[in-house]
C-alpha positions in Angstrom: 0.0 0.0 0.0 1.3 3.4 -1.1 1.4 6.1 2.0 1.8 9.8 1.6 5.3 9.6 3.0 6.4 6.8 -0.2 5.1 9.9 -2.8 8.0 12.0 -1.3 11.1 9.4 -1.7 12.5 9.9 -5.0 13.1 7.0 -6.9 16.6 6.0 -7.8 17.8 4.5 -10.6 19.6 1.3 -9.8 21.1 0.5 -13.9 23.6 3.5 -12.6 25.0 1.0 -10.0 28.5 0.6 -10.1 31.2 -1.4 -8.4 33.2 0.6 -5.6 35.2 -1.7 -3.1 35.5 -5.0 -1.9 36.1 -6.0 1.8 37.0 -9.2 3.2 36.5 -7.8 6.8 34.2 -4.9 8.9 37.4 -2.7 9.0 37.9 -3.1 5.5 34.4 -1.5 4.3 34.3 2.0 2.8 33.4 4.8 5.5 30.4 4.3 7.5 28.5 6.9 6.2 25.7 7.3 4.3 22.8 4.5 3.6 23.5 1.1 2.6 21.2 -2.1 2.2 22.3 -5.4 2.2 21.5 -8.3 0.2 22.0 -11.9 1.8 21.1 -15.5 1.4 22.2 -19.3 0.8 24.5 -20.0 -1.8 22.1 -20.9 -4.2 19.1 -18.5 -3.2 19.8 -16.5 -6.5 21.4 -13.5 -4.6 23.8 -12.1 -7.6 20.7 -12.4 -10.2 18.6 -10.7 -8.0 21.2 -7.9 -8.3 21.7 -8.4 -11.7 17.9 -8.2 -12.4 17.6 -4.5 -10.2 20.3 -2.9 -11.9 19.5 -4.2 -15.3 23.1 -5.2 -15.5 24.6 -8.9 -16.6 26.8 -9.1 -14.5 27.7 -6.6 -11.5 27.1 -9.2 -9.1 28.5 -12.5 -10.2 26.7 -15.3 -10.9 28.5 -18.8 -10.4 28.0 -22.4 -11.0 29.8 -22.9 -7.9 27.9 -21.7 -5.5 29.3 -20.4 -2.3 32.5 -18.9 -4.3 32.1 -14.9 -3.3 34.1 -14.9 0.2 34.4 -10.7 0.4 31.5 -7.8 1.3 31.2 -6.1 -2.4 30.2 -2.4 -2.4 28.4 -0.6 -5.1 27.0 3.0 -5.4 24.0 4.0 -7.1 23.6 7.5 -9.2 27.1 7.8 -9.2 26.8 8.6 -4.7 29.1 6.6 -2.8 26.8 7.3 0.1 24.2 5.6 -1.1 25.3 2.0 -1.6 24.1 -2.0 -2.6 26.0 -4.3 -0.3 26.4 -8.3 -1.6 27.3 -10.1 1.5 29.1 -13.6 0.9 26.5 -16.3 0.3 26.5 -18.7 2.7 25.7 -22.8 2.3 27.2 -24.8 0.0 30.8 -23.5 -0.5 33.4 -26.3 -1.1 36.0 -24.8 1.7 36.9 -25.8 5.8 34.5 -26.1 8.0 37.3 -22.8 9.6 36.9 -20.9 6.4 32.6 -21.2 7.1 33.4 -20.1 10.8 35.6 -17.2 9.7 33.0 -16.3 7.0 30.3 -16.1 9.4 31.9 -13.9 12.1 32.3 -11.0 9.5 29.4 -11.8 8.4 28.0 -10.8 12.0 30.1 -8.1 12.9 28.8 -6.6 9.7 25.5 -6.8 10.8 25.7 -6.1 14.5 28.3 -2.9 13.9 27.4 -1.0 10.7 25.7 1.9 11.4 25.1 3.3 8.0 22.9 0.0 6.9 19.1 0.7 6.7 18.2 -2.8 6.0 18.6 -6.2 4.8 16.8 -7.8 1.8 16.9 -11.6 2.6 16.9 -13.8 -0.2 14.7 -17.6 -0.2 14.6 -19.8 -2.6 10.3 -20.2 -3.0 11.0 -24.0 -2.7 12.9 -23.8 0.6 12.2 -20.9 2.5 13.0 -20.4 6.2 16.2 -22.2 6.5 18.6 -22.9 9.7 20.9 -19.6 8.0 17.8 -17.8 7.4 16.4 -17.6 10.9 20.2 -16.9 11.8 20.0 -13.6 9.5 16.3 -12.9 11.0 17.6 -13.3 14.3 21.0 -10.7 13.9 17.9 -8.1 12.2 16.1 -8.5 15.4 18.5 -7.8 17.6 18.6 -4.1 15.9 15.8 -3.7 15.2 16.4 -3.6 11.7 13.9 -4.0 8.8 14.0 -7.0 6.1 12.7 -7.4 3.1 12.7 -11.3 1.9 12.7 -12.1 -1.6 11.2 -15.5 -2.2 13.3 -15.8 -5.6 12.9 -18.5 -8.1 9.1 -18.1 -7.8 8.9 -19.1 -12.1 9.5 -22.7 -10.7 6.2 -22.7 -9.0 2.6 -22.4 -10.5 0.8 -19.2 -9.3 -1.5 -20.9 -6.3 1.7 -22.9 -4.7 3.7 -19.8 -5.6 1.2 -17.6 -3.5 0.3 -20.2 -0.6 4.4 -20.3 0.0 4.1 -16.4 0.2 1.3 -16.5 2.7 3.0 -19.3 4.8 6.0 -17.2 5.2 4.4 -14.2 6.2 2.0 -16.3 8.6 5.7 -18.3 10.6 6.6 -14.4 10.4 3.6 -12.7 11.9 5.6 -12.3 15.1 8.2 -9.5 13.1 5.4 -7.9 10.5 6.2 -4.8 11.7 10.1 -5.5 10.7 9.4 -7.8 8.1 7.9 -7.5 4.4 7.7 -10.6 2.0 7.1 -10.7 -1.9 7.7 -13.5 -4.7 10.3 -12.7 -7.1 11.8 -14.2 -10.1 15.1 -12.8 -11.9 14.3 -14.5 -15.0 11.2 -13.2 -15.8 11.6 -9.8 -13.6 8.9 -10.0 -11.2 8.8 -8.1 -8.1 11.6 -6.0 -9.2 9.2 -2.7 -8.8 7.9 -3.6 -5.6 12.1 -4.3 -4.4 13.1 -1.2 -5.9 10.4 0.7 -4.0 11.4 -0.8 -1.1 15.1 0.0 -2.1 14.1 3.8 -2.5 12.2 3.9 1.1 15.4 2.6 2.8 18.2 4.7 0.6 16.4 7.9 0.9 18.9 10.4 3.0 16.8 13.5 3.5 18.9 16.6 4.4 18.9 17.4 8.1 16.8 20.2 7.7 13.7 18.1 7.4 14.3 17.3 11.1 14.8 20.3 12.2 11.5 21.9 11.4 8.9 21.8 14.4 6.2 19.5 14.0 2.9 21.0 12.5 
């Protein structure tokens, strides 16, 4: 549903998107500045196309057939404003490393999202077919503790026929009731483009770095 407030976010245009840094650790990342959002999921949760399928782009995230492979934080900017950034966190799942490597992996991975003051939110992705996994309730859980909004992408949804599809969707949001007013849900599908409005929207509400002097004025 549209509120007043989502008529005064501009949109952004995400094809701008551009590669800035990447950071294998928290201390590594670009200033902590500005507004970021984070993208995470399993290794094979279709993470990079998601990104791919945003920013109209074939490849600023990288797809591989070996899942697990990205092992850094990647940073891109959108409109050409490093202050306003994507985040692709490491996927997480299958990876063909030590069990050590998975363990390091995961503590950045936490630090990231316990200490980074400039992220706004995290858009978790699920594959339709297997939603609500062991890492997925682990990401959930490190949003709750800040109190920080998420926004999952059931991805993959072109797999299922529209009724499973949409009783997948409502099963989700029903295991999530608790978190609804932290937690959105929508199907999506990188192949055929759909939901990439409704994530973009969402992208704009969360990006959207008003000058200070819109809380300076007195209320009305």
């Amino acid at each position: 549903m549209t509120t007043p407030h989502d008529s005064l976010v501009p949109r952004l245009n995400y094809p701008t998107a551009r590669f800035v840094i990447s950071a294998p650790t928290l201390a590594l990342c670009p200033d902590d500045t500005g507004a970021e959002v984070a993208f995470a999921g399993r290794s094979n949760a279709g993470k990079s196309s998601a990104i791919n399928a945003l920013t109209q782009q074939t490849a600023l995230a990288r797809t591989s057939r070996t899942p697990g492979r990205t092992q850094l934080i990647n940073f891109f900017s959108v409109m050409n404003d490093e202050s306003r950034r994507l985040v692709d966190l490491p996927g997480y799942g299958y990876a063909k490393v030590p069990e050590s490597v998975k363990l390091e992996w995961q503590k950045h991975l936490a630090e990231y999202l316990r200490n980074r003051f400039s992220l706004r939110g995290l858009v978790l992705l699920m594959d339709v077919r297997h939603p609500l996994t062991e890492f997925d309730q682990m990401m959930l859980n490190y949003a709750d503790q800040r109190e920080m909004p998420v926004h999952i992408l059931l991805t993959k949804s072109d797999k299922l026929k529209k009724g499973p599809a949409s009783a997948t969707l409502q099963k989700v949001r029903s295991r999530l009731k608790e978190w609804e007013d932290l937690v959105s849900v929508q199907l999506f599908s990188s192949l055929k483009r759909d939901g990439v409005d409704t994530l973009s929207k969402k992208l704009d509400q969360w990006l959207h770095t008003p000058d200070q002097s819109e809380y300076d004025q007195p209320p009305a």
